[in-house]
C-alpha positions as CSV (number, residue, x, y, z in Angstrom):
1,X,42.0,141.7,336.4
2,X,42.1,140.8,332.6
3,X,43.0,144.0,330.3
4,X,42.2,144.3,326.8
5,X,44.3,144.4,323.8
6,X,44.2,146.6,320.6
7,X,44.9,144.0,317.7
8,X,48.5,144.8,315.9
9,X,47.1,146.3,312.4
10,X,47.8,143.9,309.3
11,X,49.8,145.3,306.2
12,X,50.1,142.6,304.6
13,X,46.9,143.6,302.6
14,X,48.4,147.2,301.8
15,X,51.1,146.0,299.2
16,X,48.6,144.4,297.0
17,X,46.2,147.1,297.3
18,X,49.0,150.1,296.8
19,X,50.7,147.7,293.8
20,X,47.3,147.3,291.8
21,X,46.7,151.3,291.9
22,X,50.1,151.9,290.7
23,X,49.3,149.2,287.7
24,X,46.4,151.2,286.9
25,X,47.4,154.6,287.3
26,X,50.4,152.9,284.9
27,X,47.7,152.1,282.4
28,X,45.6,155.1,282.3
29,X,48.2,157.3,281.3
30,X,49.6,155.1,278.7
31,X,46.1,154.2,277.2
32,X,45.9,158.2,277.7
33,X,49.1,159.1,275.4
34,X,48.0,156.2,272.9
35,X,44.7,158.0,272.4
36,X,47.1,161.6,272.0
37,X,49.5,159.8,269.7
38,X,46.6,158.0,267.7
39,X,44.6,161.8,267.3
40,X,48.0,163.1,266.2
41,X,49.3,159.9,264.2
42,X,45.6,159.5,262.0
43,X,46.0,162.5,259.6
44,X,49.9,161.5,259.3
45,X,48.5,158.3,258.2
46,X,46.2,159.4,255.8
47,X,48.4,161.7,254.2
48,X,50.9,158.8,253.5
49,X,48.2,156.4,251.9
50,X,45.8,158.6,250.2
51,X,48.1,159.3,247.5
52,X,48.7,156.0,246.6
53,X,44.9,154.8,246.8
54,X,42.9,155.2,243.6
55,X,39.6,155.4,245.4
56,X,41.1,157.9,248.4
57,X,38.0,158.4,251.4
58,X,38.3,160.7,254.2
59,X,39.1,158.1,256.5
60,X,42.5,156.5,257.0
61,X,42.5,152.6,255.0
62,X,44.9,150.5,253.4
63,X,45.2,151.4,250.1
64,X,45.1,150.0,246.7
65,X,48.6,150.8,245.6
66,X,48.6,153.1,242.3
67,X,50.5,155.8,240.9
68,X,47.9,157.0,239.0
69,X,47.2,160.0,241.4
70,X,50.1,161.6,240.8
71,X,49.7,161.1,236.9
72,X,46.9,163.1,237.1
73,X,48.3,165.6,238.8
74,X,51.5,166.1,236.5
75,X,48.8,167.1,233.9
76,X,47.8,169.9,235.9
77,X,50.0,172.9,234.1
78,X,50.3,174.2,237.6
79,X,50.9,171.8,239.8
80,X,54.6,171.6,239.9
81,X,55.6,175.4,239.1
82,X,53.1,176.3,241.7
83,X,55.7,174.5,244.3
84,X,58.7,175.9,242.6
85,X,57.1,179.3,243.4
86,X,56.5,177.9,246.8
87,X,60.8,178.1,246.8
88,X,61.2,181.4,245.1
89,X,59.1,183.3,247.9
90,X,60.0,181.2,250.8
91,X,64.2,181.4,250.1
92,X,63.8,185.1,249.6
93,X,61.8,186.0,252.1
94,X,64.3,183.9,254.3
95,X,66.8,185.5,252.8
96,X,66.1,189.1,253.7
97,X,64.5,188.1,257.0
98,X,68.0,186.7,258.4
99,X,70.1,189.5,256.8
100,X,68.2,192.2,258.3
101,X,67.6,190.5,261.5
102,X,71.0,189.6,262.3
103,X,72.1,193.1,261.3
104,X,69.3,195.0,263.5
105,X,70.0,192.6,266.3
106,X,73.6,193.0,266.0
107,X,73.2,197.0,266.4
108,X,70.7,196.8,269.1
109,X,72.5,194.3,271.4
110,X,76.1,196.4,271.0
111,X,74.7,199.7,270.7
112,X,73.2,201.7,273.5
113,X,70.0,203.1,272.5
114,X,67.8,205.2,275.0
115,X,64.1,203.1,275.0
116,X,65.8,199.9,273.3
117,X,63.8,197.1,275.0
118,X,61.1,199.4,274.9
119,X,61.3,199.8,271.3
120,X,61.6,195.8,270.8
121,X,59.2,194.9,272.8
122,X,56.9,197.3,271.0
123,X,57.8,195.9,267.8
124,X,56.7,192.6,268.5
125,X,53.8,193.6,270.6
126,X,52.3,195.4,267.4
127,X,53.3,192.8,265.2
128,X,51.6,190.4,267.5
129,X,48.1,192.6,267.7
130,X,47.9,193.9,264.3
131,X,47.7,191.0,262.1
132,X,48.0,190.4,258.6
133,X,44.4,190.3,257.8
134,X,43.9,193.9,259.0
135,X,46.9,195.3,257.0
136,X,46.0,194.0,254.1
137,X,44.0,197.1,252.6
138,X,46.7,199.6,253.5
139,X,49.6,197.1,252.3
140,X,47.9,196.5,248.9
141,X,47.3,200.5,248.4
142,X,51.4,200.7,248.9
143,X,52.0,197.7,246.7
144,X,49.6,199.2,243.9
145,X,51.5,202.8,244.3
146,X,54.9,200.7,243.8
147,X,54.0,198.5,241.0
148,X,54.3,195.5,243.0
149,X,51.2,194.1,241.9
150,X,51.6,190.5,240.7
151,X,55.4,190.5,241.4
152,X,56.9,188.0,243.7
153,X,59.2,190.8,244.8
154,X,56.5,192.3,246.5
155,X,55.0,189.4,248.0
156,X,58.4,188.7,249.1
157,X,58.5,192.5,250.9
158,X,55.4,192.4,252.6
159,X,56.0,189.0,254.2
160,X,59.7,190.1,254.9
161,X,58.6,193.1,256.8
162,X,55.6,191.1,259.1
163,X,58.2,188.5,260.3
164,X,61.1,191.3,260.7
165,X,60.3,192.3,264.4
166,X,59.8,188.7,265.8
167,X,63.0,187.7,264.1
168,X,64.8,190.7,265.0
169,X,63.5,189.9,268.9
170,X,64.7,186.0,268.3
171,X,68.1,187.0,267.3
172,X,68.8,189.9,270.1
173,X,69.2,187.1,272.5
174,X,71.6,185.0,270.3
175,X,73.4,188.7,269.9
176,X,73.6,188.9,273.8
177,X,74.9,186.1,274.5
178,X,78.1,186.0,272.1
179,X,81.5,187.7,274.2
180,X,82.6,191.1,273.2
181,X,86.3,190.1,273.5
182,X,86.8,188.5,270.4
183,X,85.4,191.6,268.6
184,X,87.5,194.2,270.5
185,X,90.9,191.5,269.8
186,X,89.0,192.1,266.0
187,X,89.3,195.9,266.4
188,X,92.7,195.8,267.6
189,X,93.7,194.5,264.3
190,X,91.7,196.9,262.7
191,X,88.7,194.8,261.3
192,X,85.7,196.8,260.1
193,X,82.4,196.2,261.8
194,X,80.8,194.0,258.8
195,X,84.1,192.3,258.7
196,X,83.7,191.8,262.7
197,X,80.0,190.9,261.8
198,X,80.9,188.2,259.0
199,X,83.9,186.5,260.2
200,X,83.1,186.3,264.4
201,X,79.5,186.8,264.9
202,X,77.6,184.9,262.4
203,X,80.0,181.8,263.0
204,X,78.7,182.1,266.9
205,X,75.2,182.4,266.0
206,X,74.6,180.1,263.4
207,X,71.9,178.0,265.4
208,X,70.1,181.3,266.1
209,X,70.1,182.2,262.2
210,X,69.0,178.6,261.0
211,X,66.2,178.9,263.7
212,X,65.2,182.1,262.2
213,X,65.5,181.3,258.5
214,X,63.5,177.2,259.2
215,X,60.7,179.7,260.9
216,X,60.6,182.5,258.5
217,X,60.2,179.3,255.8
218,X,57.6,177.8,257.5
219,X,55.5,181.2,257.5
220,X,56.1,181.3,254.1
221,X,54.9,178.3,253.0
222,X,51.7,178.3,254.1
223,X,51.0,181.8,253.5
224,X,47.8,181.9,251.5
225,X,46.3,185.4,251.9
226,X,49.7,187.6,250.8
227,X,50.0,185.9,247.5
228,X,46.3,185.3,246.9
229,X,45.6,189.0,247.0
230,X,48.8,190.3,244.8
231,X,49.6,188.0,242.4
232,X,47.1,187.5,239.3
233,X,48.5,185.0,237.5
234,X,48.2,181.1,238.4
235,X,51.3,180.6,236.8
236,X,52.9,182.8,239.7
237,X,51.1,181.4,242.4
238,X,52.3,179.4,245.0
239,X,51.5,175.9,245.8
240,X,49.2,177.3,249.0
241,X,47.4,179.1,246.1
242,X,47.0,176.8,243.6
243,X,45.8,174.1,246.5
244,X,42.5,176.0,246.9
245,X,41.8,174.9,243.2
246,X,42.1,171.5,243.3
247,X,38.2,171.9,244.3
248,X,35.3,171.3,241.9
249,X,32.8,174.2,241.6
250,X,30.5,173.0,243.9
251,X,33.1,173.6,246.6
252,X,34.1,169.2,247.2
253,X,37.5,168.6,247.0
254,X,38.7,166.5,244.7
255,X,40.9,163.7,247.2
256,X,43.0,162.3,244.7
257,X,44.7,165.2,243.5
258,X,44.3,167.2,246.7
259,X,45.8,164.0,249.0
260,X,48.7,163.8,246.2
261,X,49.3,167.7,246.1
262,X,49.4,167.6,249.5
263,X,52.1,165.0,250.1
264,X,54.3,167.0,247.6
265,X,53.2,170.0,249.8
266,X,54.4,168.9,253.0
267,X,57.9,166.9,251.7
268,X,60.1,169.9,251.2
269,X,59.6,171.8,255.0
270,X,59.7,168.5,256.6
271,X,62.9,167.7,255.4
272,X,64.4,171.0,255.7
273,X,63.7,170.6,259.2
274,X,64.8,166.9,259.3
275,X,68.5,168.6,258.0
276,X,68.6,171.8,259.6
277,X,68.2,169.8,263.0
278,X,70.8,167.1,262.2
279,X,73.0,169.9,261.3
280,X,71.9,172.5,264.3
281,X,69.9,170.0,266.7
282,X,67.9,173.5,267.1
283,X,70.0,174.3,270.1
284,X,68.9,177.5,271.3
285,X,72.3,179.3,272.5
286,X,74.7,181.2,270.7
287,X,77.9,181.1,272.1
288,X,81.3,178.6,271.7
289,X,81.5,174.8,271.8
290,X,82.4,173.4,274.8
């Protein structure tokens, strides 16, 4: 009587097989984040050339080094002033967005108010929905009936009060999580609440606020439809502004001075960021060191 035998499977095949998936999986996802990185990387890279190419293209090519770019552009009466105003509106708009924040979110994270969250969340929502665009027509009528017509002050208002609820929401949280026992030790001794506020709350908070103020800078800076609408005069307007004329007047930018303007554009948020992280490192929590 002769009984058959199931032959033992092999695996010595499997390794190979299992190895040369995981080599290619391995390469698809890091040709994958190349092709990410390259999409990304290509306008960086043209940004940093174009400016110093005398023929600049649309497309990303070694240049042929000159500085004659930014020659031209330094005859342009409102080149440079334009980016100074850049600073003027950005700072105080920062300015009053962090001051009032951190009060506001001071108050509504020690104070008990019936319908807080309710009221915050509102805020925001609203200031989510409703968007700059479609409050321009009432916002101008009020500047016009101030006198805030070509005044950076009132730029400076108007952009203040759209970014106030977001930055107000930010800063709750930073508010929360800071301990009340240093300020009731601070009301033993008979310190006042803005004394509380200045010398044991902002100290804590100080990641939150230079989140807030980098933010409320960024908005800033790129804002072209606030400053566009109120102010009259190029020699108020800010360097988002003045950007839209370095066109011709059939509408083709001009790539030499736009590519330079841009550079100069771009250098003075990137490196606030580059300091306010090696200072901060953006970490979001209020609170002590440990």
């Amino acid at each position: 009587m002769t009984t058959d035998t199931a032959p033992a499977p092999t695996t010595g095949s499997a390794g190979p097989t299992v190895a040369v998936r995981h080599l290619l999986a391995q390469i698809g996802r890091y040709t994958f984040l190349c092709l990410v990185l390259g999409f990304f990387a290509l306008p960086l890279l043209w940004l940093a050339t174009a400016p110093f190419d005398d023929t600049p293209t649309v497309t990303a090519s070694l240049p042929r080094f000159t500085l004659d770019n930014f020659r031209a552009l330094l005859d342009n009466p409102y080149a440079l002033s334009s980016l100074l105003n850049s600073v003027y509106l950005a700072a105080g708009t920062a300015a009053l967005v962090v001051i009032f924040a951190a009060l506001a979110a001071y108050a509504l994270s020690r104070v008990r108010v019936p319908g807080r969250d309710a009221l915050l969340y509102g805020l925001l929502l609203l200031s989510s929905i409703v968007t700059g665009t479609a409050t321009m027509v009432p916002l101008f009528e009020l500047a016009f009936r101030l006198n805030l017509i070509d005044s950076r002050l009132g730029v400076i208002l108007i952009l203040s009060g759209g970014l106030l609820p977001a930055a107000i929401f930010i800063l709750k949280d930073f508010m929360d999580s800071t301990p009340t026992s240093y300020e009731e030790s601070a009301r033993v001794f008979g310190a006042s609440p803005l004394q509380i506020m200045r010398h044991i709350v902002v100290p804590l908070v100080r990641p939150g606020l230079a989140t807030v103020g980098v933010w409320a800078v960024a908005n800033v800076w790129g804002n072209f439809l606030v400053p566009f609408l109120l102010l009259r005069g190029p020699d108020k307007a800010p360097a988002a502004v003045i950007m839209y004329t370095l066109y011709t007047e059939g509408g083709q930018a001009d790539l030499r001075l736009l590519s330079t303007f841009s550079l100069l554009y771009s250098l003075p948020v990137a490196l606030m960021f580059v300091f306010v992280s090696s200072r901060y490192g953006f970490r979001f929590h209020g609170g002590i060191k440990r």
